[in-house]
FIROPA-774968 format. One record per residue: x, y, z of N, C-alpha, C in turn; residue number from 1. Coordinates in steps of 0.05 Angstrom, whole numbers, plus 5000, padded with zeros to 4 digits. Atoms other than C-alpha are relative to their C-alpha. Layout:
@n.X:X | n.Y:Y | n.Z:Z | ca.X:X | ca.Y:Y | ca.Z:Z | c.X:X | c.Y:Y | c.Z:Z | k:NUM
...
***
This chain:
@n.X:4986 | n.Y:5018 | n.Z:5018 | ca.X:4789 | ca.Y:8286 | ca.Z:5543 | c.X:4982 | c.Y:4992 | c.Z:4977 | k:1
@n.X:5009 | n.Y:5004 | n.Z:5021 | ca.X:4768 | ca.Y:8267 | ca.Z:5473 | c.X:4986 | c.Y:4974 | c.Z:5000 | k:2
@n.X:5013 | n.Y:5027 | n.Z:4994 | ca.X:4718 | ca.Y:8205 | ca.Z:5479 | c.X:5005 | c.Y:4981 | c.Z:4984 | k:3
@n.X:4988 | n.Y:5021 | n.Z:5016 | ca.X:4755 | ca.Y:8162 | ca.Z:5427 | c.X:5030 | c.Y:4993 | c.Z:5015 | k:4
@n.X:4985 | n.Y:5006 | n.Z:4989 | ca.X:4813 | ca.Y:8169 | ca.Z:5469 | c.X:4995 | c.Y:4986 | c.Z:5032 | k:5
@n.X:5022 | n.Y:5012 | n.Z:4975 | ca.X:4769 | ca.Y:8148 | ca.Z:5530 | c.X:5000 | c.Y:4975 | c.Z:4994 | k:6
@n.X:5010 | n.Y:5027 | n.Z:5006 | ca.X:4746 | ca.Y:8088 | ca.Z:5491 | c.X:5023 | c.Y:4980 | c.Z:4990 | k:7
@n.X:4980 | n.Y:5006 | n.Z:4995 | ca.X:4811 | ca.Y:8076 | ca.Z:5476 | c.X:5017 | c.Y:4990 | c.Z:5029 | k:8
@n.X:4986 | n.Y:5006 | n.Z:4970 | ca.X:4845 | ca.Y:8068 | ca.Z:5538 | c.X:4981 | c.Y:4979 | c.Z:5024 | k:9
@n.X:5008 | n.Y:5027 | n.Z:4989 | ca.X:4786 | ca.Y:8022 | ca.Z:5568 | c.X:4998 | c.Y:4982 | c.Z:4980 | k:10
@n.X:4986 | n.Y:5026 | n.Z:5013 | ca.X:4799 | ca.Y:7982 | ca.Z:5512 | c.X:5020 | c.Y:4982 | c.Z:5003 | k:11
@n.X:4987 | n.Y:5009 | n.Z:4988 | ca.X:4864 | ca.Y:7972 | ca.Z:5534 | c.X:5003 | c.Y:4986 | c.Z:5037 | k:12
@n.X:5011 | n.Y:5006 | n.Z:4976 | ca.X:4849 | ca.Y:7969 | ca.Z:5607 | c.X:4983 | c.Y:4968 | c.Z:4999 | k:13
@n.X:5013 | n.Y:5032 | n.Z:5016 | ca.X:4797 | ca.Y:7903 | ca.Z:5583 | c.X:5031 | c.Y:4988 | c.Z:4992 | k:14
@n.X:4974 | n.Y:5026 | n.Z:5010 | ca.X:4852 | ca.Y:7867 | ca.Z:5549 | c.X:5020 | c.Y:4998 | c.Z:5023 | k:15
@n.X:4992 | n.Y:5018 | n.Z:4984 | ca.X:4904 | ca.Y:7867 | ca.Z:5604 | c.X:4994 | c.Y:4989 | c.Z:5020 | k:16
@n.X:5013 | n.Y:5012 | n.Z:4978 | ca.X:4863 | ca.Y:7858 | ca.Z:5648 | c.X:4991 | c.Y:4967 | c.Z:4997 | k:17
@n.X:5000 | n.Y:5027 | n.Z:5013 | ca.X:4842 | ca.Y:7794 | ca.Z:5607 | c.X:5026 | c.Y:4974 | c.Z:5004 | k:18
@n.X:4972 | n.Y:5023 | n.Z:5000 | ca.X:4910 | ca.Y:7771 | ca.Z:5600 | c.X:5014 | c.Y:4995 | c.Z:5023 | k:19
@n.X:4989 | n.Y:5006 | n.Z:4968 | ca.X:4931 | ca.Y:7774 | ca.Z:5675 | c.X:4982 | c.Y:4976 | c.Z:5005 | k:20
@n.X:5019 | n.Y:5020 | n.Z:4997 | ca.X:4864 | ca.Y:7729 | ca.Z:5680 | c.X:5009 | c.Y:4969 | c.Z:4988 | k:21
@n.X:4986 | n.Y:5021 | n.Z:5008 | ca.X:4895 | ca.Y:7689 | ca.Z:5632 | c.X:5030 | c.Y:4981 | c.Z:5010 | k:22
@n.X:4972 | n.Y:5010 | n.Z:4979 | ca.X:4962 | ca.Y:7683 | ca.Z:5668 | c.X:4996 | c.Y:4987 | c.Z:5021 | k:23
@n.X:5003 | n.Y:5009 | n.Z:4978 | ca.X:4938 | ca.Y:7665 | ca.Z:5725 | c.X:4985 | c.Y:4977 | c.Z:4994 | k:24
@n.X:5011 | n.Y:5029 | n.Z:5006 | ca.X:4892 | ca.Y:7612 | ca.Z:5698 | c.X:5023 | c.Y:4984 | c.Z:4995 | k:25
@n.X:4965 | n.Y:5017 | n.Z:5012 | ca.X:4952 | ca.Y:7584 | ca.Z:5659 | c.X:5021 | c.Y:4987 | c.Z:5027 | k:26
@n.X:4986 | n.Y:4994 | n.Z:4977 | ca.X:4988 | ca.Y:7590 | ca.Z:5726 | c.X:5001 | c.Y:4970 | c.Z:5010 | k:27
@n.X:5018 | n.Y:5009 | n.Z:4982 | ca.X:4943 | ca.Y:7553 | ca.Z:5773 | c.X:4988 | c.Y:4974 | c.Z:4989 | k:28
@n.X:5010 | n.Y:5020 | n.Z:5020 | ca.X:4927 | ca.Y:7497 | ca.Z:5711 | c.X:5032 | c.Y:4991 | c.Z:5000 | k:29
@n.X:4980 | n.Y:5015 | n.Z:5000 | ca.X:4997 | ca.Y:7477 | ca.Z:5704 | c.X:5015 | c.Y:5000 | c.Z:5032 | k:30
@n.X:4989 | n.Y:5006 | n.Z:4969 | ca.X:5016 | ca.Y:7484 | ca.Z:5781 | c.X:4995 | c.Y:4973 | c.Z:5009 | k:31
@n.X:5011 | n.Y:5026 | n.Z:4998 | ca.X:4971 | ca.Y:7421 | ca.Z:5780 | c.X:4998 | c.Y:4978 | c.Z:4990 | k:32
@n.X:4994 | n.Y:5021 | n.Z:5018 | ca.X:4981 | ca.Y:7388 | ca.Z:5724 | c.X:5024 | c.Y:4987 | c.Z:5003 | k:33
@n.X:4972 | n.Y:5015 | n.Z:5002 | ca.X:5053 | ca.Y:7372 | ca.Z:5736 | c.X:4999 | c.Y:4980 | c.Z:5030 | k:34
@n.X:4996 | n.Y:5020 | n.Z:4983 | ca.X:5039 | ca.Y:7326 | ca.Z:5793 | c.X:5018 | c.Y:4984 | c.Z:5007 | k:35
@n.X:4992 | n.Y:5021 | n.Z:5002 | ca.X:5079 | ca.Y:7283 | ca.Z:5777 | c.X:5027 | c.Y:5001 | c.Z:5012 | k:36
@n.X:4972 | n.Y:4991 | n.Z:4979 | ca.X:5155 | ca.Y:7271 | ca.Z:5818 | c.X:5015 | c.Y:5006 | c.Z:4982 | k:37
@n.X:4982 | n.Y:4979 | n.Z:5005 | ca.X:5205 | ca.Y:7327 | ca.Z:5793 | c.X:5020 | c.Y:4967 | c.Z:4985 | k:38
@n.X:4977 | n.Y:5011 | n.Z:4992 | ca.X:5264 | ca.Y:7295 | ca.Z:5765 | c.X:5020 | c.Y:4998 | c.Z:5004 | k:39
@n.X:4974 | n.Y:4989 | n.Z:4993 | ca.X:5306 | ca.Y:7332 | ca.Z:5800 | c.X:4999 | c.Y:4982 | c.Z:5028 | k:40
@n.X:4995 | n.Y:5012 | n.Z:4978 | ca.X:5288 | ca.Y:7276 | ca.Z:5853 | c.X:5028 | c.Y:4970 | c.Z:5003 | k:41
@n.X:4990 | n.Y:5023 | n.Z:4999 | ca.X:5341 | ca.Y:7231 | ca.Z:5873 | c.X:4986 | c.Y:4972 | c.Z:5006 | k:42
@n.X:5012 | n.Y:5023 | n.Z:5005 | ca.X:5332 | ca.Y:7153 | ca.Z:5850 | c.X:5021 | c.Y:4984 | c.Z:5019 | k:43
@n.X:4977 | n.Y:5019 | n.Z:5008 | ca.X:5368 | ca.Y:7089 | ca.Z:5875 | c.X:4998 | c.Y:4986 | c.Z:4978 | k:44
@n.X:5000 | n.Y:5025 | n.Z:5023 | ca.X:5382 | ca.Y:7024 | ca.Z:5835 | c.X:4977 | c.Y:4990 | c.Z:4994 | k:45
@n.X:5013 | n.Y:5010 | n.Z:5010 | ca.X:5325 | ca.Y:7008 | ca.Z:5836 | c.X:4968 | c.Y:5017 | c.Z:4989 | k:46
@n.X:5013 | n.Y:4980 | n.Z:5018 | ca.X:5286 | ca.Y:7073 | ca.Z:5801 | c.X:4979 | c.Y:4999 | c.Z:5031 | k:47
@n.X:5017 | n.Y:4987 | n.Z:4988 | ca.X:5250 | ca.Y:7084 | ca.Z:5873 | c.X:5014 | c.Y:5025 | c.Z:5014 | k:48
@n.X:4999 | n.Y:4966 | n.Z:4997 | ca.X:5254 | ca.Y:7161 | ca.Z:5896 | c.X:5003 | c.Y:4994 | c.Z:5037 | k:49
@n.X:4993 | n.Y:5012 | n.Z:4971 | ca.X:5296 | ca.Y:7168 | ca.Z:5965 | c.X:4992 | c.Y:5029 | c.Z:5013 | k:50
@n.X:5013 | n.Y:4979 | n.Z:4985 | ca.X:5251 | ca.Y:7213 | ca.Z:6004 | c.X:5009 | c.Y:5006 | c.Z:5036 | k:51
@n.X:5005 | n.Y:5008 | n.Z:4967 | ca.X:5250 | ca.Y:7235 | ca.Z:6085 | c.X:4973 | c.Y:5008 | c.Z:5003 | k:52
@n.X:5029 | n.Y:5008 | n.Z:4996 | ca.X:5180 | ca.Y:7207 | ca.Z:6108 | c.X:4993 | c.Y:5026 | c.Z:5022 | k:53
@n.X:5012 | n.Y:4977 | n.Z:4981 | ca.X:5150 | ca.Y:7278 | ca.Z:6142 | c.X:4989 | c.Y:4986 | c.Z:5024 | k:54
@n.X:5016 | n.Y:5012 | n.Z:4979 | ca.X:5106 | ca.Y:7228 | ca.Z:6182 | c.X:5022 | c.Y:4991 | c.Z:5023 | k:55
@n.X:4992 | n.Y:5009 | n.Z:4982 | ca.X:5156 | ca.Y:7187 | ca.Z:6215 | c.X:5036 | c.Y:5004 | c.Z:5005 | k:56
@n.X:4969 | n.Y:4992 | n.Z:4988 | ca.X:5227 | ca.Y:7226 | ca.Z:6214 | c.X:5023 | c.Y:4982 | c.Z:4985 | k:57
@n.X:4985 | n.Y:5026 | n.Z:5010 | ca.X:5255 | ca.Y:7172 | ca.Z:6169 | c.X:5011 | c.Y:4989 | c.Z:4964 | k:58
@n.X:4990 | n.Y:4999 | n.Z:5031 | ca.X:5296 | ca.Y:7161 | ca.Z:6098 | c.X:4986 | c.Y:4968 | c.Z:4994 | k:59
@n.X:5018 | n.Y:5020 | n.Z:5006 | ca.X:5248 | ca.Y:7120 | ca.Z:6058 | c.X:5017 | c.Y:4998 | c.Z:4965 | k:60
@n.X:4993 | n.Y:5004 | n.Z:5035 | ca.X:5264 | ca.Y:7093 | ca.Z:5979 | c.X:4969 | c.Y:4982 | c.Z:4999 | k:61
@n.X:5037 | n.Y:5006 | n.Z:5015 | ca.X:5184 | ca.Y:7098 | ca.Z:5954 | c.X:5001 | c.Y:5002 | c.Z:4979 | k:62
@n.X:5005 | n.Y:4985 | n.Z:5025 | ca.X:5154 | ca.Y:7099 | ca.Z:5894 | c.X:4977 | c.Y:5028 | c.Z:4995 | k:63
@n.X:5022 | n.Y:4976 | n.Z:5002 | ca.X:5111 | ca.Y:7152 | ca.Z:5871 | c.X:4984 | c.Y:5009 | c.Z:4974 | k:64
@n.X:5015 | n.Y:5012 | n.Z:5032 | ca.X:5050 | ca.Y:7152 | ca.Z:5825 | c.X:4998 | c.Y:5034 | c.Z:4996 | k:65
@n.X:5013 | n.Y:4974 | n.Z:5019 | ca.X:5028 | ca.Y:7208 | ca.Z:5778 | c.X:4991 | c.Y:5024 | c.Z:5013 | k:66
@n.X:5015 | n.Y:4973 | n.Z:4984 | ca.X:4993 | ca.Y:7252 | ca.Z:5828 | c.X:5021 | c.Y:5011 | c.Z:5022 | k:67
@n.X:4981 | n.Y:4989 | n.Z:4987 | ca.X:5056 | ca.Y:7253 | ca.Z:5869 | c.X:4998 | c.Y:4995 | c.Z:5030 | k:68
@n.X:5016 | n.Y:5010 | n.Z:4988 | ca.X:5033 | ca.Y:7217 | ca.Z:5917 | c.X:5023 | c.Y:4974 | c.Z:5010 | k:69
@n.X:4992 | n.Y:5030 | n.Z:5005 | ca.X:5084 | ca.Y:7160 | ca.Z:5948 | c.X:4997 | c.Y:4978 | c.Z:5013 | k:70
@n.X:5012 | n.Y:5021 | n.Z:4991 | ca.X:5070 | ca.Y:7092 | ca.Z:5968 | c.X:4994 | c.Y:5001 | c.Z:5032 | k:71
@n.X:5011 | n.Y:4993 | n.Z:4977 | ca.X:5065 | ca.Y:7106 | ca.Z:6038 | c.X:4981 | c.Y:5023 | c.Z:5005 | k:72
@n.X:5018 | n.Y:4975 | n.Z:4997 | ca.X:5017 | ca.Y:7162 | ca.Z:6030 | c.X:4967 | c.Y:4983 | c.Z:5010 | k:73
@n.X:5032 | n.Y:5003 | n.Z:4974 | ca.X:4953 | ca.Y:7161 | ca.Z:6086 | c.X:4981 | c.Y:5027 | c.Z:4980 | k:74
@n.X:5006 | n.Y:4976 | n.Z:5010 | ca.X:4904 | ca.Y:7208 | ca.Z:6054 | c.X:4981 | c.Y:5014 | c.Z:5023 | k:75
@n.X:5008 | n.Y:4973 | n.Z:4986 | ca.X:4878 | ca.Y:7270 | ca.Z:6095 | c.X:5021 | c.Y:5001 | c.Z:5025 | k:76
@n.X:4979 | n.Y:4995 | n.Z:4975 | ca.X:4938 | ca.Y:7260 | ca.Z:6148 | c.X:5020 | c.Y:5018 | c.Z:4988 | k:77
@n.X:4983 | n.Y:4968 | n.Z:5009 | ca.X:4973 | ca.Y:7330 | ca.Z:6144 | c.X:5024 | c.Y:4996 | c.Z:4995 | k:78
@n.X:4972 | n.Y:5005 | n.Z:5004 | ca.X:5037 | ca.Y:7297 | ca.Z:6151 | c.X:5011 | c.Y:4993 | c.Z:4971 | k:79
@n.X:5002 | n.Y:5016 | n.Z:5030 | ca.X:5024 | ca.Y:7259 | ca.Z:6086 | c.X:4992 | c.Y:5023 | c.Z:4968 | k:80
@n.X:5007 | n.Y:4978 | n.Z:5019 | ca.X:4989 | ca.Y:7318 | ca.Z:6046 | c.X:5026 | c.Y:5020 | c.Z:5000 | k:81
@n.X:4979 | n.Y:4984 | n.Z:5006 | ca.X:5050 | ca.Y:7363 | ca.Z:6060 | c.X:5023 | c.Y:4993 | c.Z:4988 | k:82
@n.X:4978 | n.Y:5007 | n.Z:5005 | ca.X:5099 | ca.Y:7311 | ca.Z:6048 | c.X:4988 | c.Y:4999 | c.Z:4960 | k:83
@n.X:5012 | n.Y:4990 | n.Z:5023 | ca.X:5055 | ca.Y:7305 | ca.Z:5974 | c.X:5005 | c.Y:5021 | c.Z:4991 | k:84
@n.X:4994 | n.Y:4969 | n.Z:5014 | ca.X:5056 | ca.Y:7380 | ca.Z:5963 | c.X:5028 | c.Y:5001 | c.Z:5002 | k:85
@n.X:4976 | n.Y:4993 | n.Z:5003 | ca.X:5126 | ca.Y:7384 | ca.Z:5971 | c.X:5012 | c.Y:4984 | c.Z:4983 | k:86
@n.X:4983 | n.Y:5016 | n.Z:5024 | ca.X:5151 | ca.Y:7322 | ca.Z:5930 | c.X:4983 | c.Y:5020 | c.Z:4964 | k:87
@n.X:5006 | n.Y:4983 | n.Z:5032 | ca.X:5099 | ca.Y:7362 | ca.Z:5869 | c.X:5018 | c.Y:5024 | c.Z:4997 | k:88
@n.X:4980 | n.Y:4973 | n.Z:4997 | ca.X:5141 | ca.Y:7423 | ca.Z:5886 | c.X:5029 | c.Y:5002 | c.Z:4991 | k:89
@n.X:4970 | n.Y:5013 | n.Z:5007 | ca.X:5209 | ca.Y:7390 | ca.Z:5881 | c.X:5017 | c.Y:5015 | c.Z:5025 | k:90
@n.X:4996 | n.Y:4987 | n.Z:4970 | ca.X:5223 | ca.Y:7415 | ca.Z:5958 | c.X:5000 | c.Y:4981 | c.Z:5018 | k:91
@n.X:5010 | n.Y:5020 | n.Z:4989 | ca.X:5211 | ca.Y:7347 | ca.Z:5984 | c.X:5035 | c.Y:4998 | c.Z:5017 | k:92
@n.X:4967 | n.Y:5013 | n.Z:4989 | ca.X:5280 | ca.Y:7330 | ca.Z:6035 | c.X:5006 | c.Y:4969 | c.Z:4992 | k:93
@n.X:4986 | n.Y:5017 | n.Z:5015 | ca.X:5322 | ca.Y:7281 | ca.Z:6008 | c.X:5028 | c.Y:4990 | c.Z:5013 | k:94
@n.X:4975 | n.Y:5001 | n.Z:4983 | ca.X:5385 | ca.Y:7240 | ca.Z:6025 | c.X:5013 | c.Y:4983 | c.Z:4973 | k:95
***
């Protein structure tokens, strides 16, 4: 093969390879940044978010700060970190 077409084609090869790098940063940077509760969550009257508490089996009306995170949240109890990752997700059960 002609060595400009060589240097060609790992030229290309470099760049998307770049921009998948980029995607996935982008990705993995806004997966985290949106912390905050969806608002595809149902509210009552009084603007708190009507969750079911993973921990204790039970329809709760919490609030929930920025990190997604709601007032009953224990931190490192798994029950609590999943029920977190799922309200950031907008997967959280609901009633």
């Amino acid at each position: 093969m002609d060595e400009r077409l060589m240097q060609y084609i790992r030229r290309q090869f470099r760049s998307a390879g770049r921009q998948v790098e980029q995607a996935k940063h982008a990705y993995e940077t806004a997966k985290y940044e949106t912390a905050s509760p969806p608002a595809t969550l149902p509210q009552d009257e009084e603007n708190k978010y009507r969750v079911v508490c993973r921990r204790y089996a039970e329809k709760r009306a919490t609030g929930i700060d920025s990190e997604g995170r709601p007032e009953c949240f224990e931190s490192e109890h798994p029950d609590c970190e999943s029920c977190r990752r799922d309200i950031t997700e907008g997967i959280i059960e609901t009633w």
